[in-house]
LUMFI-527689 format. One record per residue (C-alpha): residue in three letters; y, x, z. Coordinates in steps of 0.25 Angstrom, whole numbers, plus 5000, padded with zeros to 4 digits. Each point is the difference from the previous one (the first is absolute). Layout:
BEGIN
resn  c2  c1  c3
ALA  Y  X  Z
...
This chain:
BEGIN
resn  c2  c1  c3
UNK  5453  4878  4581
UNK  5011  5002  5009
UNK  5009  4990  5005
UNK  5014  4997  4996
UNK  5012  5004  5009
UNK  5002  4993  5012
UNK  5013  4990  5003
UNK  5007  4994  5011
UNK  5005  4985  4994
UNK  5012  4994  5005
UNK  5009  4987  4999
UNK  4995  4989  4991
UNK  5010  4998  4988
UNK  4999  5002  4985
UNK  5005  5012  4997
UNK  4992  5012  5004
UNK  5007  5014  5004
UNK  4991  5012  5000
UNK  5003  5010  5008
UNK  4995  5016  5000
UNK  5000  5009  5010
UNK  5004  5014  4997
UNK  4989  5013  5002
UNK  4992  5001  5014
UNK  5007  4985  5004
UNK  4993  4987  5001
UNK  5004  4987  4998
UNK  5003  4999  5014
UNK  5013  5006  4998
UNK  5007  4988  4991
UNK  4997  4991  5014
UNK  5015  4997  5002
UNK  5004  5000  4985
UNK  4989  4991  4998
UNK  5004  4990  5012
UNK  5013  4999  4992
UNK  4993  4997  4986
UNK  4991  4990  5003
UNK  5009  4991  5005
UNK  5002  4997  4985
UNK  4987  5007  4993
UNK  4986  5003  5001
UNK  5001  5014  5003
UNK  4987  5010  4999
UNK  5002  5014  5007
UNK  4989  5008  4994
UNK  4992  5012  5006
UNK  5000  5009  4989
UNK  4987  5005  4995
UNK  4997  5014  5009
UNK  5009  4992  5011
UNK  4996  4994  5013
UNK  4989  4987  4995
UNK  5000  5005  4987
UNK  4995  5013  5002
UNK  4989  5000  4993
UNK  5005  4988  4988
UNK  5000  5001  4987
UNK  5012  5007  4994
UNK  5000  5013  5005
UNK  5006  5011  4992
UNK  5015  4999  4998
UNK  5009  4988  4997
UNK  4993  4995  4988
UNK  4988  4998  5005
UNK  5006  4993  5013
UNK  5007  4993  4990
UNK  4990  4996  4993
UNK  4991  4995  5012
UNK  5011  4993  5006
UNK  5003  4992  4985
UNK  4986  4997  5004
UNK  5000  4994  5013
UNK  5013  4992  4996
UNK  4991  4992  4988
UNK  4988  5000  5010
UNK  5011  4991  5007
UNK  5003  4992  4988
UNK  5015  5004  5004
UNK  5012  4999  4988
UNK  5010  5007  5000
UNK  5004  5010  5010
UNK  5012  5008  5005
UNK  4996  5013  5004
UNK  5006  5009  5011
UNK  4996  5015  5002
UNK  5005  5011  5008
UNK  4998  5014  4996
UNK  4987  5001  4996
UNK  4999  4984  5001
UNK  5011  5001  4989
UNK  4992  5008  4991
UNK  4989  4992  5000
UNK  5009  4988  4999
UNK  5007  5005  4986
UNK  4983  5003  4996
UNK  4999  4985  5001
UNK  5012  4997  4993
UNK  4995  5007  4988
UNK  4987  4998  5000
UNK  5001  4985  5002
UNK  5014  4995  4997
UNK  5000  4986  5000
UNK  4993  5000  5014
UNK  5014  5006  5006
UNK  5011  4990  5001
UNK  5009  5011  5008
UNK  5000  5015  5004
UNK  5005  5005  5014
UNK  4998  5016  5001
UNK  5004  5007  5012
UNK  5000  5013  4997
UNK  4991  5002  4989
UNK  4990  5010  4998
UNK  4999  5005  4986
UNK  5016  5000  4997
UNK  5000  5014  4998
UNK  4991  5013  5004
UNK  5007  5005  5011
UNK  4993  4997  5013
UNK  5000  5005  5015
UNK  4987  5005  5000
UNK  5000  5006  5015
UNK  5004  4988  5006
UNK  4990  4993  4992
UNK  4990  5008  5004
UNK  5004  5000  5014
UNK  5000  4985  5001
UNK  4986  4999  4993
UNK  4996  5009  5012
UNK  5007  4993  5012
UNK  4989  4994  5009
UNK  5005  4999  5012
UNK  5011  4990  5006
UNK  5010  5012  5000
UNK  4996  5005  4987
UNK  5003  4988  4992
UNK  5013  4996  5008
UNK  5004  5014  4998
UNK  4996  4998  4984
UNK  5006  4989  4999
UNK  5013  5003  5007
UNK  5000  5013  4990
UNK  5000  4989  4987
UNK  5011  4990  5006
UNK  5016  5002  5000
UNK  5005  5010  5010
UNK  5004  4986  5011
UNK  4986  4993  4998
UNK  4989  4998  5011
UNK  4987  4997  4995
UNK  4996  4984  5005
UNK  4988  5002  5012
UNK  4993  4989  4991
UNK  4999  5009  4987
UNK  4996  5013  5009
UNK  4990  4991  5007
UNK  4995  4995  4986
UNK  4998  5013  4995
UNK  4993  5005  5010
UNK  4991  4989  5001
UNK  4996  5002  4985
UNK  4999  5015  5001
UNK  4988  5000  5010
UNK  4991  4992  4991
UNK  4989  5010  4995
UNK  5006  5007  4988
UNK  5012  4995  4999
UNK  5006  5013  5003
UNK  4993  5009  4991
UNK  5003  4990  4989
UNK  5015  5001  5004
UNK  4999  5014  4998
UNK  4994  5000  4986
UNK  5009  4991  4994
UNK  5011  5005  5005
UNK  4995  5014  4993
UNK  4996  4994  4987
UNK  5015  4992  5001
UNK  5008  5013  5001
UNK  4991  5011  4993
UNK  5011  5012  4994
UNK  5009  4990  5012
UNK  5004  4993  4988
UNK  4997  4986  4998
UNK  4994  4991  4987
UNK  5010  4992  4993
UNK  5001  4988  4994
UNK  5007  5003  4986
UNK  5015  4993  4998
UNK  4995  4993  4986
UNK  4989  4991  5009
UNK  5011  4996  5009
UNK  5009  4995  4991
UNK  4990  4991  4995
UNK  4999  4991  5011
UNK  5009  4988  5000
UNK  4999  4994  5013
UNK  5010  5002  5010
UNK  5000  5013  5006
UNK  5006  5004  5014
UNK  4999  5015  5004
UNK  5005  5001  5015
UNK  5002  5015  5004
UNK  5004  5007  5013
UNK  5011  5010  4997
UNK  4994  5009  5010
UNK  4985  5001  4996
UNK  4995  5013  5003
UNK  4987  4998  4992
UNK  5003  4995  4987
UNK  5014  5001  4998
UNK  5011  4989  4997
UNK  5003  5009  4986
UNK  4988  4994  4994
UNK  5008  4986  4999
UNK  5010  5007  4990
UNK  4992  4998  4988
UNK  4995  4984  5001
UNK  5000  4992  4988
UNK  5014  4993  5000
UNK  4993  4986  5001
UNK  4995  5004  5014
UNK  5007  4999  5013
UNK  5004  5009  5010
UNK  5004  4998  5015
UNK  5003  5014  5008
UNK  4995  4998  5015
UNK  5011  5010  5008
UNK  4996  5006  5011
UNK  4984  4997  4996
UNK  4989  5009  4998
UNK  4987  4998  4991
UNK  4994  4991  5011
UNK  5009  4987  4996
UNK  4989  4989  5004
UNK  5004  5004  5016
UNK  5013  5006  4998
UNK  5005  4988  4994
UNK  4992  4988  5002
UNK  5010  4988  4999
UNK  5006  5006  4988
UNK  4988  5004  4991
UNK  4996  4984  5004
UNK  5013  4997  4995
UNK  5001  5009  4987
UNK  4985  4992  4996
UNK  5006  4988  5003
UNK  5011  5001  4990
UNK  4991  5007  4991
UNK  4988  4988  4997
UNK  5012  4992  4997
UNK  5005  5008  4988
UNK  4999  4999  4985
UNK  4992  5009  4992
UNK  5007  5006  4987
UNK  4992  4995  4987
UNK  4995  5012  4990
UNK  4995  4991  4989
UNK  5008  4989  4995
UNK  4997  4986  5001
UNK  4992  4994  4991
UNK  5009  4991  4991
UNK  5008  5013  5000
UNK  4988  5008  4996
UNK  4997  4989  4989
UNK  5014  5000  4993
């Protein structure tokens, strides 16, 4: 049996944010968002499964079954609710969770979703599946931010590191060609989404260049929107103190109710 995704645990308080890296990341990448949560929350920064220490985890395949394997490792930690954060990929399997296990997700951050609508940068994608050396990924990752960003030596170095472990790279490479055959990606259907009834932020660079900012225009009413200017796709780096900030404000909000209360129900 193969083991469930590996985590990073932080801070020591009882409300527990999750966070998910986006494709051919690692957990590493969250290092100063999660500084700034922990002061105020357990915070667990995965390695999503085919990532870094869960290369080899259970839950390869796509967001649902990451999903599901990381649902998996939160009651393996007899964890309660949880607010999830995902970026891009992350984001996707961040939503998967929600669905599949609603009363596990007290809040939803997404970062520039994957699965918000079909339309998808597959070159760039591509490239950024293949990037191996130091150059490469800064150059990749520079090629994904706003037009002003510089990618942060401590992502680059990450990325690299995770890149040399033995397949790593060739697994990149496959998903990234099962994530954007036809260069079109899989969707996650609007009548799901309007199901969930936590809160739900979706934070978006206005200047992504992989999965474009237009894929916000048709949200639920009930979710949240925040344009990043300036931003690209990589907002975790671009933008650390403010995606902090945004989760922050989020795990303190409200979630709609869809069914009436029960004295309401019984009348």
């Amino acid at each position: 049996m193969r083991p469930f995704p590996y985590a990073v645990e932080s801070g020591a308080r009882p409300r527990t944010i999750v966070l998910l890296h986006g494709f051919g990341a690692c957990g590493e990448i969250w290092r100063d968002v999660a500084a700034s949560l922990a002061a105020r929350a357990r915070v667990l920064a995965y390695d999503l499964p085919g990532h870094g220490q869960s290369l080899e985890s259970e839950g390869l395949g796509g967001a649902k079954p990451a999903a599901r394997a990381i649902l998996a490792d939160l009651a393996a930690r007899r964890l309660g609710k949880v607010h999830l954060v995902g970026h891009s990929m992350g984001g996707a399997v961040a939503t998967s969770m929600a669905l599949a296990d609603p009363d596990r997700v007290a809040s939803l951050t997404l970062l520039a979703p994957g699965g918000f609508g079909p339309e998808i940068n597959a070159d760039l994608l591509r490239r950024y599946a293949a990037a191996a050396s130091s150059n490469q990924v800064r150059a990749s990752l520079a090629a994904m931010s706003g037009p002003r960003s510089v990618p942060p030596d401590h992502v680059v170095d990450a990325l690299c590191r995770m890149r040399k472990r033995p397949g790593q790279l060739q697994t990149l490479i496959d998903m990234a060609a099962a994530m954007s055959r036809d260069d079109r990606q899989g969707i996650i259907p609007r009548a799901q989404l309007d199901t969930l009834d936590m809160p739900v932020m979706v934070v978006w660079g206005a200047e992504d260049p992989l999965l474009r900012v237009e894929q916000a225009e048709a949200l639920p009413s009930h979710f949240h929107l925040h344009h990043v200017l300036d931003a690209g796709h990589m907002l975790v780096e671009e933008a650390p103190d403010l995606i902090a900030e945004i989760v922050r404000r989020n795990v303190r909000r409200r979630g709609r109710r869809l069914r009436p209360p029960l004295d309401a129900s019984a009348s």
